[in-house]
N, C-alpha and C positions, 0 to 999 in steps of 0.2 A: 654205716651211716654216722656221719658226725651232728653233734647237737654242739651247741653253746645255753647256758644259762643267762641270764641277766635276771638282778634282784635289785629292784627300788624301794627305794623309802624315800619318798617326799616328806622330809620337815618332821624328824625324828621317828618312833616307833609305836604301830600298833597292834597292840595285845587282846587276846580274846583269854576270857577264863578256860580253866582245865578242861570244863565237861562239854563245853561248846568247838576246843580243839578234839577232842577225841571222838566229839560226832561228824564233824567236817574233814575230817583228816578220810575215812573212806570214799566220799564224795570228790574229794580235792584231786586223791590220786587217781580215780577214775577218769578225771577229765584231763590229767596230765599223759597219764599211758593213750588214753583215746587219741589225745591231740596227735601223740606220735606216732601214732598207729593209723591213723585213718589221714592226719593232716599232711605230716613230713612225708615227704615225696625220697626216691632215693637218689643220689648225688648227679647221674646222668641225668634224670627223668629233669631234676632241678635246674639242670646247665643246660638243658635244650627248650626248658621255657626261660631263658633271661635271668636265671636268678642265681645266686651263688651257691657252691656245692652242699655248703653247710647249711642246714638248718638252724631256726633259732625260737625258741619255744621261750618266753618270757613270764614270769610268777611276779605280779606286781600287788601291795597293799597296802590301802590306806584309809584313812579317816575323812569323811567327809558328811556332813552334813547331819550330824547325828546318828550316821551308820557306819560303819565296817565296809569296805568294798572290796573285796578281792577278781583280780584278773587273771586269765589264764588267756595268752595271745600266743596262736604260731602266725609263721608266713608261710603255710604249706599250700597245698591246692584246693582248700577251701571247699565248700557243702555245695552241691551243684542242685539248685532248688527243681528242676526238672524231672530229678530222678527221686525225689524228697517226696514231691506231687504224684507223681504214678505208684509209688508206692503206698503210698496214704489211700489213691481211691482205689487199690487193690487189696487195703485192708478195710476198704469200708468207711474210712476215717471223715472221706469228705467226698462229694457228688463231682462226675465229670463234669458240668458246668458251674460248677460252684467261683464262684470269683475271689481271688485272695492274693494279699498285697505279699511285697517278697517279707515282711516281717513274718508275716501268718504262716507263709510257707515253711520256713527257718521254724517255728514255734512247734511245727507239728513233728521234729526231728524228738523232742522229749515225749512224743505220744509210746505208751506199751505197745512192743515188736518194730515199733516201725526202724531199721536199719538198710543204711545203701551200702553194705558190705558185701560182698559177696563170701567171703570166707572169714571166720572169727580169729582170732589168735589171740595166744599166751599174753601175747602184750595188752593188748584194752580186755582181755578179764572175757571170761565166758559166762551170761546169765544174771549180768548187769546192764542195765540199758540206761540211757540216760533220762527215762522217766521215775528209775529210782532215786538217781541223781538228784531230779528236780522234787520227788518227794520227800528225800530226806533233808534239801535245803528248808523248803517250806516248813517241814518239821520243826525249825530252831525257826519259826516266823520270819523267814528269809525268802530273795525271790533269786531268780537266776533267768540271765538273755543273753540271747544268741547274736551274734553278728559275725556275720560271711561275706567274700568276695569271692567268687571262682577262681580260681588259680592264684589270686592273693592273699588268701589264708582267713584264720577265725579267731575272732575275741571271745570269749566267754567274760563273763561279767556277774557275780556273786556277790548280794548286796546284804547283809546284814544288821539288824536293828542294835544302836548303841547303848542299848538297854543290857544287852549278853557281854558287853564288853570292858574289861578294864581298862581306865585310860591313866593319865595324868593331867591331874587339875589344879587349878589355883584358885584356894574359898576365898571368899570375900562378905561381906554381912550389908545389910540395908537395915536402918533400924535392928530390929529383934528376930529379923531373919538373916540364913547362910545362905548362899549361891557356892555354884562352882563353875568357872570357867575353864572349859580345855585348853590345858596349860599350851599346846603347840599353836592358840590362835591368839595369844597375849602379847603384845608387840612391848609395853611400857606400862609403869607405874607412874604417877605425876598427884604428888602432895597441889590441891588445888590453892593451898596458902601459900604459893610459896613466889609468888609474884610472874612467875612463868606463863600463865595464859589468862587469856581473857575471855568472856562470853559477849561474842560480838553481835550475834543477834541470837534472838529467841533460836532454839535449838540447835546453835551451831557454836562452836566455841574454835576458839583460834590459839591453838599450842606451839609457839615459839615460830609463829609465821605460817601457820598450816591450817589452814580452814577444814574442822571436818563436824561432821553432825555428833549429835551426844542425845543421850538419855540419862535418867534419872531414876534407878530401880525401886527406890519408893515410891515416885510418882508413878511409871508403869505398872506395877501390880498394884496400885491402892494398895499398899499397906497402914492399916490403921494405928490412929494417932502414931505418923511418923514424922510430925514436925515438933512431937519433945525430944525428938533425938538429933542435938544441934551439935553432932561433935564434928571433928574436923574431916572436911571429904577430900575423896580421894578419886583420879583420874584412871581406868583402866585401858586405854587404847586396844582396840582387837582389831584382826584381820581376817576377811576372808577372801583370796583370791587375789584381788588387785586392792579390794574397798576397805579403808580403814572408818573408825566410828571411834566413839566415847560410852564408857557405861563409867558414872557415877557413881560410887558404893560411899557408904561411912567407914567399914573399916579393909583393912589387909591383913589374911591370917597368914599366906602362904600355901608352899605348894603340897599337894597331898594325892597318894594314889586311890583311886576311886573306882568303885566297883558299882554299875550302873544299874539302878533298878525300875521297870516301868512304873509308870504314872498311875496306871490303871485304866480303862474306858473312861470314869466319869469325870476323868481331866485328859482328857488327851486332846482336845479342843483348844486348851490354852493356849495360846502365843508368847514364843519366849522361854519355852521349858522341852525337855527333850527327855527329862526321866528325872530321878532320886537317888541318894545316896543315904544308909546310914551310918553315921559318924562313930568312932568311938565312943565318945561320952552316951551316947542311945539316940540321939539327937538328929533329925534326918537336914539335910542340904538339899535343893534345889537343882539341877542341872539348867545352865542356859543354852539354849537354841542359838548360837552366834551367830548366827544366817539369818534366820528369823528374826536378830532384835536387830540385825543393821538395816533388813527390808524392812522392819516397823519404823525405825527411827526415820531413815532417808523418806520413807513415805510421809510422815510427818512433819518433818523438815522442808521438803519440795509444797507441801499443801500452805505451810505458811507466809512462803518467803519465794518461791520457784526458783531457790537456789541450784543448780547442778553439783551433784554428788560428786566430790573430788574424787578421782582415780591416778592413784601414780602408774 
């Protein structure tokens, strides 16, 4: 049987610390042997359903949205939710008329025992199921889904919280507080003195012919008395996806790698923050939510003005 690998990195690199690699690392290979073991069809079986002889099992990972994502995707013959279902109400799992959408179905593939294998082998591991899988994800506060085609093969999908993860960031200060922005969603720097843009309406400013929304990280977190700190501002441009925005800081420290640590429960409510850092000096940094403060700002912006949020 031939495989191919394919490895992404969308938009530079992301890192997980030591102790969160060496607990995901037995869960990871579990689902890469499974895939090739239960997914990858073998070269004929593959050439008489339309597909090419080769296999291709794909490891993709990335940053997004305050988590770690990682994929594992074949294009083998995919989970036949049929034989998923009668195995479930022969182990009890779920009622002959019980009703359940094809996600549900797919979901009860991590229930204990439940396998449509018929014979095990060396290759996907004997005495591991993929309800360990999904408990050891959970374990590092992570979740893990399934997604199937019959004979068009399966994504798996591994999301974990950017709270366990080191990234690269760029601090930035408001008044007498630090932020930190994930360095791979900073597009520009723009000194606001510098005759280059203008604030052409309330919330929106216009940099060298480009209308987009901005914010003001003293005004959005109420930071007190932050209007004695009158030094010169500065322009951050970020992007998520297609949407770009403005975040406002006083100053620019530069880039720095950052080790993410939750908020705790009794901030996890806030808008605009995604975790903490703390600094050398003992000093803790803020993490921003980049997602979150362009939907805050753009919602902002549309309430005053019902401008549409530019998209390139």
């Amino acid at each position: 049987m031939s495989l191919t690998q394919n490895f992404e990195r969308p938009r530079g690199e992301s890192e997980l610390d030591k102790i969160v690699v060496e607990k995901i690392n037995d869960p990871l290979t579990h689902l890469v042997r499974n895939a090739l073991d239960h997914g990858i069809e073998q070269p004929q079986e593959r050439i008489n359903a339309g597909k090419s002889a080769v296999g291709h099992l794909m490891l993709n990972a990335f940053h997004d949205s305050g988590h770690i994502v990682i994929e594992v995707t074949d294009d083998g013959a995919g989970l036949n939710p049929e034989r998923i279902r009668k195995k479930a109400e022969a182990l009890g799992l779920v009622d002959v008329n019980q009703v359940l959408s094809h996600a549900e179905i797919l979901r009860l593939a991590f229930e204990p025992g439940l396998s449509t294998k018929e014979k095990a082998s060396n290759l996907s591991g004997r005495g591991v199921g993929m309800d360990v899988v999904k408990r050891n994800i959970e374990a590092l506060r992570g979740s893990v889904e399934l997604d199937s085609e019959l004979g068009k093969g399966t994504k798996i999908t591994i999301t974990l919280p950017l709270t366990l993860a080191i990234i690269d960031g760029f601090m930035v200060g408001a008044a007498n507080e630090n932020y930190v922005i994930p360095l791979n969603m900073v597009e520009e720097c723009v000194e606001l003195n510098q005759g280059e843009w203008h604030e052409q309406q309330k919330n929106y400013i216009s940099l060298r012919g480009e209308l987009m929304p901005f914010i003001r990280l003293k005004s959005f977190f109420n930071i007190p008395n932050a209007n004695q700190y009158n030094q010169r501002e500065s322009l951050v441009v970020v992007r998520f996806g297609r949407t770009k925005a403005g975040i406002v800081v006083d100053k620019l420290f530069g880039e720095q790698q950052t080790v993410i640590k939750p908020l705790g429960k009794m901030f996890q409510h806030l808008k605009g923050l995604s975790g903490a850092t703390i600094l050398g000096t003992g000093d803790i940094a803020l993490i921003l939510d980049v997602q979150g403060l362009i939907t805050e700002v753009s919602i902002s912006a549309k309430k005053y003005h019902h401008v549409a949020l530019i998209d390139e």
